[in-house]
N, C-alpha and C positions, 0 to 999 in steps of 0.2 A: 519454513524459510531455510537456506542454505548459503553459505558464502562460497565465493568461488576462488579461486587461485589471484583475481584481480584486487580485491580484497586483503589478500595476505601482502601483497607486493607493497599496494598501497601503504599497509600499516608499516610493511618497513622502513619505506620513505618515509613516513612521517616519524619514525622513532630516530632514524638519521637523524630530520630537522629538530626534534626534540635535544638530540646530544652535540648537537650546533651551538644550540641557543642555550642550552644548560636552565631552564627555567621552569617552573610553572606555570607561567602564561604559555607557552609555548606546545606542554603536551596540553593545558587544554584548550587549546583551538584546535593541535589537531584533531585532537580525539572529537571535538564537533562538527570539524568541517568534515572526515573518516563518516560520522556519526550521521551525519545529515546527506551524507552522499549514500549511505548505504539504501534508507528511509526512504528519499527520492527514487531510487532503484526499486527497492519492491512497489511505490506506490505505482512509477508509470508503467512497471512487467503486465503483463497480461493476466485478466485471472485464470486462475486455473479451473475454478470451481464451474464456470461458467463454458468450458471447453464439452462438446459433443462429440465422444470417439467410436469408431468402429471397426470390425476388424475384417478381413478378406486373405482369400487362398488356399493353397492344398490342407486337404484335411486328411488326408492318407497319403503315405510315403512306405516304401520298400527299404529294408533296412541296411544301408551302404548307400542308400539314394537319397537328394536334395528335396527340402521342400521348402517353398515361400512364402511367408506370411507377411500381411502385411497391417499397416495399423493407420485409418485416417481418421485426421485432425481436421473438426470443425470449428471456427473461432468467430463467435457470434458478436463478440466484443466490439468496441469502437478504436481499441486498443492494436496494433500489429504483435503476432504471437513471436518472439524467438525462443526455441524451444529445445529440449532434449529430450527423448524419450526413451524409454526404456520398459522392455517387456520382461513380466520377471516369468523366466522359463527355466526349467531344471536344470544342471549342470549336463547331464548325459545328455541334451538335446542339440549342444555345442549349437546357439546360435549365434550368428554373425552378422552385420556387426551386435556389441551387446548394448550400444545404443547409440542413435540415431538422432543427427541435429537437423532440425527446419526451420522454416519460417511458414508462418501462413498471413497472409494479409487480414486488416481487419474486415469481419463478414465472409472470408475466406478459405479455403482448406488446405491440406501440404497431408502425404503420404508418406511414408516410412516404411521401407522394408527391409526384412528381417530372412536369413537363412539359415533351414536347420538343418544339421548332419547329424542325425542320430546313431549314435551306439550300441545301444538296447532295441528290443520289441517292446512295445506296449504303447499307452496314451500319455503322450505328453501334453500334459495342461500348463498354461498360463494363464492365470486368474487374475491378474491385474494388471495394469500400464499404468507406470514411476511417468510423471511428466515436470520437469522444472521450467519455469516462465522465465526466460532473465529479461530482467531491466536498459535500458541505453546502454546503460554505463559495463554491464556485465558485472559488479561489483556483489551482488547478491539476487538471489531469484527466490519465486514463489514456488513452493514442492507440493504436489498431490498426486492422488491414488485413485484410479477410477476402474472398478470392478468389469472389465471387458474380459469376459473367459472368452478361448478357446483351445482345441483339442485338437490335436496332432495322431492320429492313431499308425503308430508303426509296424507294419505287416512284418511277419515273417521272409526272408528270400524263397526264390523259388529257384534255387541252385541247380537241382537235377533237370531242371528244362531242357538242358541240354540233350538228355537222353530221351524227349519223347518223340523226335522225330523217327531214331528207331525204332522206338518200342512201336509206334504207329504205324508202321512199315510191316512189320510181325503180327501186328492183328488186323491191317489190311489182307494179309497172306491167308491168315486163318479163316478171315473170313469170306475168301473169295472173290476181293476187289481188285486184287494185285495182277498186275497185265500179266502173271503167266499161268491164271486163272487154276493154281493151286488151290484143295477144297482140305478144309481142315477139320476131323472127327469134330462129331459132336451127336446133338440128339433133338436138333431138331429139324427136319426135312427140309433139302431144299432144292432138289430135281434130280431127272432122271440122264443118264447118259448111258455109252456104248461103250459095254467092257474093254478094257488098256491091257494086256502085258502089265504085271507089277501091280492090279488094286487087289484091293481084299477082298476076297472070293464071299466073306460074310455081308457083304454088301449087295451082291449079286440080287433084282430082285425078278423071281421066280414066273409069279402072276408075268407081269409087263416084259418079260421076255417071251413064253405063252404066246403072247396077245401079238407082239411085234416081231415073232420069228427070229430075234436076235438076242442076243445077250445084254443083257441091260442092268446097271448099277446104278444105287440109291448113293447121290451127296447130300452131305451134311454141311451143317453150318454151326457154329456156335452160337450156343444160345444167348439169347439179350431178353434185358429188362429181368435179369435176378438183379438181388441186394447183398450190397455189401458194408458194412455195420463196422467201423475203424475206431477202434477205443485207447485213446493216447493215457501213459500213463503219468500222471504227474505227480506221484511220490517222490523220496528221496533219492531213490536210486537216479531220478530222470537229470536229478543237479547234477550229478559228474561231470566233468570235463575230459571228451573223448577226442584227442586229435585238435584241440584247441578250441570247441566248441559244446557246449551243453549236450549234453543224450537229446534234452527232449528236445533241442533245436532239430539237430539230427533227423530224429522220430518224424520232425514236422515236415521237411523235405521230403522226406520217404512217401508221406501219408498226401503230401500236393501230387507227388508223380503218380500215384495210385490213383487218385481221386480223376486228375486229368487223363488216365489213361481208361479207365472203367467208365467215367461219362463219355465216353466217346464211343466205347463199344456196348454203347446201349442201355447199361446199366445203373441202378440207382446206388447211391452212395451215401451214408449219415455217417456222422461223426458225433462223439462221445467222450468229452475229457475227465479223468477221475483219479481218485487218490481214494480220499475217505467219505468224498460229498461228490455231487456232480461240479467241474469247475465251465464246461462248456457243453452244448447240447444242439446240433443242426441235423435235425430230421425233416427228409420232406421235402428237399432243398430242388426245384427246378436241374435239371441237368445242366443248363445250358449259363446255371450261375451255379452253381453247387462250387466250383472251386475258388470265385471270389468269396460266398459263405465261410468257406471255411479257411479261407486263409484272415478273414477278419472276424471270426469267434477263435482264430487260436495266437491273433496278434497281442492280446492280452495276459494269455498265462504266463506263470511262471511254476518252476517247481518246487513244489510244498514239502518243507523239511520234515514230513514225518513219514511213517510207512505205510503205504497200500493197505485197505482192507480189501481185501481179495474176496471175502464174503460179500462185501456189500456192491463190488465192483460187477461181479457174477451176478448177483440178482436185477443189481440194475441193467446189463446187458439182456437178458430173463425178459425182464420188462416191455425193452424197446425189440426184440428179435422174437415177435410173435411170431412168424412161420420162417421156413431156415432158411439158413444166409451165411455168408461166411463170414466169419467174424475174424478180424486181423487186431491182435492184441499188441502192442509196442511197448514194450518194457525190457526190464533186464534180466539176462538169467543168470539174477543170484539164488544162490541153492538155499540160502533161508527164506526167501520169499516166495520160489517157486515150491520149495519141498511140503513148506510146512501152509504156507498159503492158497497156492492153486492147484496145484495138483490134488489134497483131498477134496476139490474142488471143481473137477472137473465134469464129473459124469453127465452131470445135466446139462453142462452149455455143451458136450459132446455130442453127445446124446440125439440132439433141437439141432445140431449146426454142425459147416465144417468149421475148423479153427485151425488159425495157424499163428503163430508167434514168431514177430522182426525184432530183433536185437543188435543194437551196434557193438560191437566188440572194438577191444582197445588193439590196435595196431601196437604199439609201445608195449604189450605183454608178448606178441610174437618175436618182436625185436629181441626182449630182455629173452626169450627162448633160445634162440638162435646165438645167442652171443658167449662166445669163450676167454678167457683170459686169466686172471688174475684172481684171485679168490673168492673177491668181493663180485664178481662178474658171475661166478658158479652160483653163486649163491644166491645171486638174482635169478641166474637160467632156470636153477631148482624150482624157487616160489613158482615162476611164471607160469612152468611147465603143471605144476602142481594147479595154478588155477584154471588151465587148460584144460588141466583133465577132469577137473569141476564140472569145466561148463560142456566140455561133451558127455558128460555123465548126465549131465540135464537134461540136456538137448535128447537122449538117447530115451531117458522115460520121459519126456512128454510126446517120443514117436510112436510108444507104445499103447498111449493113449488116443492115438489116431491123430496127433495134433503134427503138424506141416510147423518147421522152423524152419525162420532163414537169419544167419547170425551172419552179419558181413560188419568192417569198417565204416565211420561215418561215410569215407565217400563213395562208396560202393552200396550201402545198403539198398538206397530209392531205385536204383537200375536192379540188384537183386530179387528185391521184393515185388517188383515190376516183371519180372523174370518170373516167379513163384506165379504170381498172378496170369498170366500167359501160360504155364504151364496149364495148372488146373483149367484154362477156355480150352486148351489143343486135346486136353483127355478127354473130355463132355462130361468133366466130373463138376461143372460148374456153369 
């Protein structure tokens, strides 16, 4: 049961009439005619218990984008429902309104909708619908709870979309789709034409010049249908807050523009999330969904306050990279994780694979570089520079190791790393 604001009005009208009439008879009639008006109100409300809800609408949203749910009301009663309802959903799902007044007739239904603006990635549930029944009178209503879940799942954005009209333009080129039918190195055959001015004389092929009296050159194409194995890191490191937003949000951008641009040219694509257990795992994924896959196995994570085991992160890579692939690792390059964690670490997934490692670097460390002033401003420059020279010390033995980095700002990395990846089709090392 619940009283409503009509109810408190009431009482104070009648505590007026009470200091009117200065008596005892006076407060108790009101307080039974108060008393008996309440009584009447819950008896002719609607039940609640007897109410059939259900729920309807988006079940995936993009994160800065709306989604609608909605909640309807079956009233089986003899009774007319007037109703409020209320869905209890998280705070971070900012839904609106936070609740919802109808009516449904008796034997009738009324719909309720609800919008949500999320803040966060992940699954926003609500596991119950608040319903109050009010009375004629509005003076009190009847309150229940009726167990209707649903799930909201909040994808990650796919920010760098922007960049794959280019990037698709570039490996249209490479590949020889591009109307100025430029042929891009590679290693696997893909016809014969009539020496240019300007090709590479190592192309020149011998035999079919022979045979057709003229000079004749082997194109190539880059190859399709290799794999590529993207292991997000969700340790500690990946919680920072780079440029306003999480690393491993970051990371997830980079790893959609990858994912979108390697299913395109052919190629197969898994994805691997890890810290010190596996937190997500999409292998196998159709090309042609491989990017909805994985934008909804990484709409879930978040990053796990402890540190990488880099041991077990390696073997589980081991595991799923039975024959080689490039393996694109995203984390950070801090020099106690990389020195003492992956790098003694490295020989075998070297070894098996190419590898390359994307790291977002903090913008706000080249700034505090750059900057002169005052003492307090020196001495930021120092640190900065100092952590600077950190990570190109990093950077510099894992090249010695054969490993490909590409360390750019959040909003540069997904076009970077995209870039990296285009490199290695244009050399036919991939």
């Amino acid at each position: 049961m619940a009283l409503t604001g009509r109810a408190a009005a009431a009482a104070l009208l009648g505590a007026l009439v009470v200091l009117g009439f200065r008596s005892w008879a006076a407060l108790l009639a009101v307080n039974v005619v108060l008393l008996a008006a309440i009584i009447a109100d819950l008896v002719l409300a609607a039940s609640v218990r007897r109410l059939r809800l259900t729920r309807s609408g988006d079940t995936r949203v993009l994160l800065g984008e709306s989604a609608s749910v909605a909640v309807t009301v079956r009233n089986p009663g003899r009774r007319p429902l007037r109703a409020q309802v209320r869905a209890a959903w998280p705070p971070s799902a900012h839904a609106q309104p936070g609740q919802v007044a109808l009516t449904a007739p008796a034997g009738g239904q009324a719909a309720a909708a609800s919008t949500l603006t999320p803040d966060r990635r992940g699954d926003k549930v609500s596991g119950a619908v608040i319903v109050r029944s009010f009375g004629p009178l509005g003076l009190a209503a009847r309150q229940g709870r009726h167990g209707v879940r649903w799930t909201v799942r909040v994808l990650p954005p796919f920010g760098s979309r922007r960049h794959l009209g280019e990037k698709l333009s570039q490996l249209r080129q490479l590949d020889g789709q591009h109307r100025s039918l430029l042929r891009g190195p590679g290693t696997e055959f893909d016809s014969l034409r009539e020496y240019v001015i300007g090709d590479d004389v190592r192309s020149i092929d011998w035999r079919a010049a022979a045979r057709r009296g003229d000079v004749m050159v082997r194109t190539w194409r880059p190859e399709r249908d290799r794999r590529i194995l993207i292991v997000l890191d969700t340790g500690r490191t990946s919680a920072g807050r780079v440029g306003g937003i999480p690393r491993l949000d970051a990371s997830m951008d980079a790893t959609l523009l990858l994912t979108a641009l390697a299913a395109r040219a052919g190629d197969r694509v898994d994805l691997i999330a890890f810290d010190r257990r596996v937190r997500a795992r999409v292998l196998g994924a159709p090309r042609s969904s491989v990017l909805a896959s994985f934008t909804n196995a990484m709409a879930p994570l978040d990053a796990e306050l402890t540190e990488t085991d880099m041991a077990a992160m390696v073997s589980a890579v081991l595991t799923v990279a039975r024959h080689r692939c490039l393996v694109v690792l995203l984390t950070d390059l801090n020099p106690a994780v990389i020195e003492e964690g992956l790098l003694p670490r490295l020989g075998p997934l070297v070894s098996r694979n190419m590898v390359m490692i994307a790291a977002v670097a903090d913008p706000r460390v080249a700034e505090m570089a750059a900057a002169r002033g005052d003492v307090a401003r020196l001495y930021d420059a120092a640190a900065a520079e100092g952590a600077q020279v950190q990570r190109r010390r990093i950077s510099a033995l894992l090249r010695r190791q054969s490993v490909s980095v590409v360390d750019a700002p959040p909003d540069r990395l997904p076009s970077a790393l995209a870039d990296a990846y285009l490199d290695l089709k244009s050399s036919g090392r991939l």
